[in-house]
mmCIF file as gemmi writes it, N, C-alpha and C atoms, coordinates in Angstrom:
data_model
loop_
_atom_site.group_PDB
_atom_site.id
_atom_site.type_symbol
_atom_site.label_atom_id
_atom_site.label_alt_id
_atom_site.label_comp_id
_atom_site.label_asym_id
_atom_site.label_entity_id
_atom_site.label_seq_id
_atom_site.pdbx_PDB_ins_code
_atom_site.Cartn_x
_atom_site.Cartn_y
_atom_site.Cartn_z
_atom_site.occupancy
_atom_site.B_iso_or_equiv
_atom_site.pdbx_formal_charge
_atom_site.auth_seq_id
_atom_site.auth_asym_id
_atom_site.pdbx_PDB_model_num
ATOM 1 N N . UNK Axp A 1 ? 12.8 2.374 -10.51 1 0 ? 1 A 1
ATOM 2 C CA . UNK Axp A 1 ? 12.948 2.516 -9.055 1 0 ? 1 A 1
ATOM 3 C C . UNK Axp A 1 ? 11.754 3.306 -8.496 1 0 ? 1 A 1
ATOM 4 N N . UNK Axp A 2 ? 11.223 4.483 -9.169 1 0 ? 2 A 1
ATOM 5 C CA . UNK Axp A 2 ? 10.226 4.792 -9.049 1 0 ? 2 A 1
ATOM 6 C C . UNK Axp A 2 ? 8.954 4.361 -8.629 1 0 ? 2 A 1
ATOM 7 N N . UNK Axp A 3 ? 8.899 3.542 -9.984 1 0 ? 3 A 1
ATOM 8 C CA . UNK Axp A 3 ? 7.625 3.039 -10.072 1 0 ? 3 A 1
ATOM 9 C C . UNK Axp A 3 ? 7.99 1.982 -9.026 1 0 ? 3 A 1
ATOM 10 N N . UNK Axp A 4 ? 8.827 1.185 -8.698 1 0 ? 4 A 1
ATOM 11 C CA . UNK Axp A 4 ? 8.657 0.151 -7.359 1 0 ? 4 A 1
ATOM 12 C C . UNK Axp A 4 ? 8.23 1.038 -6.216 1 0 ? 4 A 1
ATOM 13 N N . UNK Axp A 5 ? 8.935 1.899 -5.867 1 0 ? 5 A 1
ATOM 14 C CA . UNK Axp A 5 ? 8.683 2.617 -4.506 1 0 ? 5 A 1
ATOM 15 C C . UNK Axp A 5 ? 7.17 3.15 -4.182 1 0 ? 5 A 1
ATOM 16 N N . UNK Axp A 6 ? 6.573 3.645 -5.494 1 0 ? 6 A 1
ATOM 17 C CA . UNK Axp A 6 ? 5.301 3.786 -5.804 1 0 ? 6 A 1
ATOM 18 C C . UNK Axp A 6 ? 3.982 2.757 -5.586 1 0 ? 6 A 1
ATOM 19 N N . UNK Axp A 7 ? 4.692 1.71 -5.925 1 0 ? 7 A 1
ATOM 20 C CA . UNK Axp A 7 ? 3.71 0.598 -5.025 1 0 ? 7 A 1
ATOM 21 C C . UNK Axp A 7 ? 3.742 -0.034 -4.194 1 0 ? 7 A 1
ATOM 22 N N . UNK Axp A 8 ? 4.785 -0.03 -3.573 1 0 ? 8 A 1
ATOM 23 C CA . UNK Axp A 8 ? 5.493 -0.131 -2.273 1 0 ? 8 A 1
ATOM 24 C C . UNK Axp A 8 ? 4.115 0.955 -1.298 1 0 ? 8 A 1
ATOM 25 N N . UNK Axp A 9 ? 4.378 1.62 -1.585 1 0 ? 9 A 1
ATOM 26 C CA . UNK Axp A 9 ? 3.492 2.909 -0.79 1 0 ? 9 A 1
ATOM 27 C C . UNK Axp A 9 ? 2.088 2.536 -1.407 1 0 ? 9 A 1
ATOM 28 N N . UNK Axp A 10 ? 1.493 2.119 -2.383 1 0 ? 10 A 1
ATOM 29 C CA . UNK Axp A 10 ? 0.307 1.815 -2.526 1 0 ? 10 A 1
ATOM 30 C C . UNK Axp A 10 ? -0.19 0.752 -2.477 1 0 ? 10 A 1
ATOM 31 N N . UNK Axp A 11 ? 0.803 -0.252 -2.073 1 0 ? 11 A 1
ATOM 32 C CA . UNK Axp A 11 ? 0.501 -1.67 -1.646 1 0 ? 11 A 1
ATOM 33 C C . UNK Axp A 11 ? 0.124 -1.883 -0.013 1 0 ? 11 A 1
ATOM 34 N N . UNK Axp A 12 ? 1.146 -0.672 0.299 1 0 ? 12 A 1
ATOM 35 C CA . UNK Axp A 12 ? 0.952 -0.439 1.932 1 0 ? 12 A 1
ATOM 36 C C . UNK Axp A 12 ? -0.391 0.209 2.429 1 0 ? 12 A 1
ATOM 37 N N . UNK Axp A 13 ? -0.834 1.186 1.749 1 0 ? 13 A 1
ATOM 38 C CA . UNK Axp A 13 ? -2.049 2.071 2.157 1 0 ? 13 A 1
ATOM 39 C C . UNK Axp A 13 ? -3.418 1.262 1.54 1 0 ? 13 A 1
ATOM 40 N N . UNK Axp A 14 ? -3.447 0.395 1.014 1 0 ? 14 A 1
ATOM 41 C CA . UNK Axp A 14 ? -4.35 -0.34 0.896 1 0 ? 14 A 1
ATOM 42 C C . UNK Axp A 14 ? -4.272 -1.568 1.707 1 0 ? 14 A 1
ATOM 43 N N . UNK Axp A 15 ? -3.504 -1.75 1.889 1 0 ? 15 A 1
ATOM 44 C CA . UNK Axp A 15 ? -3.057 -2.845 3.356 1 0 ? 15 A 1
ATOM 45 C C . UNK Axp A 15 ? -3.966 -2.392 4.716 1 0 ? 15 A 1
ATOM 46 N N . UNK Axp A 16 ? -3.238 -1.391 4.884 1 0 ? 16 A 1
ATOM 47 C CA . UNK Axp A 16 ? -3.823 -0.101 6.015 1 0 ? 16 A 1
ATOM 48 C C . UNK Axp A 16 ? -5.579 -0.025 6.559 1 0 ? 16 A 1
ATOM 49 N N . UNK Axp A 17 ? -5.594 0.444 5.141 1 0 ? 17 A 1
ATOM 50 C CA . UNK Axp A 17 ? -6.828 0.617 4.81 1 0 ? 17 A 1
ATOM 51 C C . UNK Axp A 17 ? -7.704 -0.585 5.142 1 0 ? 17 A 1
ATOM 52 N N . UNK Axp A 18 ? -7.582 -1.694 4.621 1 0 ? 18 A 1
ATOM 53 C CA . UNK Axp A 18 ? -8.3 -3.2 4.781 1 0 ? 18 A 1
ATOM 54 C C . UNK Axp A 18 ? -8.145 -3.436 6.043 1 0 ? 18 A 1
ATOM 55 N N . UNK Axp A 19 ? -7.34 -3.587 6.193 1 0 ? 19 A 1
ATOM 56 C CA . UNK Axp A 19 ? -7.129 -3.983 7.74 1 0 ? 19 A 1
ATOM 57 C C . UNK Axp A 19 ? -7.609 -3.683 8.733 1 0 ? 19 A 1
ATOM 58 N N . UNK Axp A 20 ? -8.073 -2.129 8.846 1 0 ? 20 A 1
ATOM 59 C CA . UNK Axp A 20 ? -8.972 -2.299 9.917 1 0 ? 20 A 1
ATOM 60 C C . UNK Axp A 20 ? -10.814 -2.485 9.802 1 0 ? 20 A 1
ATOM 61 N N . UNK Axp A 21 ? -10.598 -2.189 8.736 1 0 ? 21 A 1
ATOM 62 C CA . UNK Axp A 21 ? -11.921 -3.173 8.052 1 0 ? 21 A 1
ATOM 63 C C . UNK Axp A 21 ? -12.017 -4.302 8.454 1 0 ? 21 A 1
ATOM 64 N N . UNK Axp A 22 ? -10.92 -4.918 8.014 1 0 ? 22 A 1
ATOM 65 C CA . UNK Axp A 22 ? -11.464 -6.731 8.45 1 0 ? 22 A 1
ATOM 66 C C . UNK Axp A 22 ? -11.287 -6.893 9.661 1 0 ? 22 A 1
């Protein structure tokens, strides 16, 4: 459960991140 929630949140902030890049 951890580890899902964990990339949950690091799937998101690299989302974030790109996005206003592109």
């Amino acid at each position: 459960m951890d580890g899902a929630l964990r990339r949950d949140l690091q799937d998101a902030g690299v989302e974030v991140l790109v996005r206003p890049l592109a």
